[in-house]
C-alpha positions in Angstrom: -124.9 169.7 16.5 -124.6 173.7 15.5 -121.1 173.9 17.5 -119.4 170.5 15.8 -118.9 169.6 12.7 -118.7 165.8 10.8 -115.2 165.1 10.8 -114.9 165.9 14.3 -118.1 163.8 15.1 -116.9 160.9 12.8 -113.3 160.9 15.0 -115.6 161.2 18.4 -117.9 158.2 16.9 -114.4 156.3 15.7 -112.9 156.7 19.1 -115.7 155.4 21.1 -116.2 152.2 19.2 -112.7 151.7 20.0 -113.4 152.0 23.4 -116.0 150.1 23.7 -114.3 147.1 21.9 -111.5 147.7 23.9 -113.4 146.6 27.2 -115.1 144.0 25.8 -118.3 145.5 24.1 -119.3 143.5 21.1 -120.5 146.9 18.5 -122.8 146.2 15.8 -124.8 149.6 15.3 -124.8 153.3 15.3 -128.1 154.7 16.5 -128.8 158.4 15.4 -131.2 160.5 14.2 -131.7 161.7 10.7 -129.4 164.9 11.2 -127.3 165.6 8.0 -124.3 165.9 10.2 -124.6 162.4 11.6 -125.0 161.6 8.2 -122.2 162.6 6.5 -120.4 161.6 9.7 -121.0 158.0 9.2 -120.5 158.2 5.4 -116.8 159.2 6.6 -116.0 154.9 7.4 -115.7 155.0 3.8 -112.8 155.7 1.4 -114.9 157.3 -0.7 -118.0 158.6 1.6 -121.2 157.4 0.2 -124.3 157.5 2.8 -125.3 153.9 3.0 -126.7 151.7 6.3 -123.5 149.3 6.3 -119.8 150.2 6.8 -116.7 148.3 7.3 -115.9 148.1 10.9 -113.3 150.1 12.5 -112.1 147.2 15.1 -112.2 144.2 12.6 -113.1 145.3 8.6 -114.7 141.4 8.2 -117.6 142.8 10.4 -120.3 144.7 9.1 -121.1 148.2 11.0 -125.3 149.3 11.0 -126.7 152.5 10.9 
């Protein structure tokens, strides 16, 4: 966490949900701990980031996305 910061862990998070829906993984969480970083990283699925424990999902924005 001290060498990345939370827009490039929000595009690394962003990348591998598109991944995994890509071959056939059905994503309904993000698991992490209570790091500010991961934090403000997940706020980032928002126009306007707001820390919250549902997003929009990045595959299909009719599906909720946990944290």
């Amino acid at each position: 966490v001290k060498s990345i910061n939370y827009l490039d862990l929000h595009n690394m998070i962003k990348k591998v949900i598109l991944k995994l829906e890509s071959i056939g993984f059905f994503l309904i969480t993000v698991i992490t701990d209570n790091n500010s970083i991961n934090r403000k990283a997940m706020s980032q699925f928002l126009d306007r980031p707001k820390l919250q424990y549902v997003y929009p999902h990045h595959c299909d924005f009719s599906r909720p996305l946990f944290y």
